[in-house]
N, C-alpha and C positions, 0 to 999 in steps of 0.2 A: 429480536436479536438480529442483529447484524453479521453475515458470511461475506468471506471473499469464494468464491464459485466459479466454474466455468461456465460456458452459456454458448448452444451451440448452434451454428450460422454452416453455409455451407449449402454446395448439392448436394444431393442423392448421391449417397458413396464417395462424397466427396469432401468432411466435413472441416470445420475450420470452428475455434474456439476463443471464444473472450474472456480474458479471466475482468472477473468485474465483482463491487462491493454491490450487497440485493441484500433486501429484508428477508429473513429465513422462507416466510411466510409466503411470498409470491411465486409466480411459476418459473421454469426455467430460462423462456425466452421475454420475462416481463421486465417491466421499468425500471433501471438500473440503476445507484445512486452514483456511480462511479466506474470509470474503466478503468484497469491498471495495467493490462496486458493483452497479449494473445497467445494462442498456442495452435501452430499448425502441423501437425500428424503427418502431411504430405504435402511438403513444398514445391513449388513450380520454378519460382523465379531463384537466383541464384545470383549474388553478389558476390564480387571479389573471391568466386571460387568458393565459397562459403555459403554452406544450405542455411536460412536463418527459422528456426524452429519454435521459438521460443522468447520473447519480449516480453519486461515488465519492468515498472516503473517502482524502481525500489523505495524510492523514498518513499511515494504516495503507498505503498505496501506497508512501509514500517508505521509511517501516519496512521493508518489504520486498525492497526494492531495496537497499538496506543491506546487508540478510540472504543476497543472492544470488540472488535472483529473477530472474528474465529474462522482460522481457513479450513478447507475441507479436505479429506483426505486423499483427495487427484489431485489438488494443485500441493500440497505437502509432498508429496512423490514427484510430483514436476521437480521442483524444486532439489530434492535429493537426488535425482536422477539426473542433470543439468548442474549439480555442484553450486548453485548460489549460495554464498556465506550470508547468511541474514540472521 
């Protein structure tokens, strides 16, 4: 079965996250079939006065959820939490 997941990257206490499509079965930081986003907890850089927190590529989202994907229940709360209409 196929997830969409987060997958986490990052220093020590400093963590930064990829939402990415993984076979259920592999481990967190393994081989990824796809990247669709990111999610960072604690941003640094700062654009146009605007902290960017949270990126994702809707289309290849809805593509995959087509495909039989099943998001998990952190990136489902991203999602409500961040207001994307999907």
């Amino acid at each position: 079965m196929v997830v969409i997941r987060l997958s986490r990257y990052g220093k020590k206490k400093r963590p930064f996250y990829k939402i990415v499509v993984i076979d259920r079965r592999k481990s967190r930081e393994g081989k990824f079939i796809d990247m669709i986003g990111f999610f960072n907890p604690m941003p640094i850089v700062m654009c146009n006065n605007k902290k960017y927190f949270l990126k994702i590529n809707i289309n290849s989202y809805l593509c995959w959820l087509k495909k039989g994907a099943k998001p998990s229940s952190k990136v489902i709360f991203l999602y409500k939490k961040f207001k994307l209409n999907i």
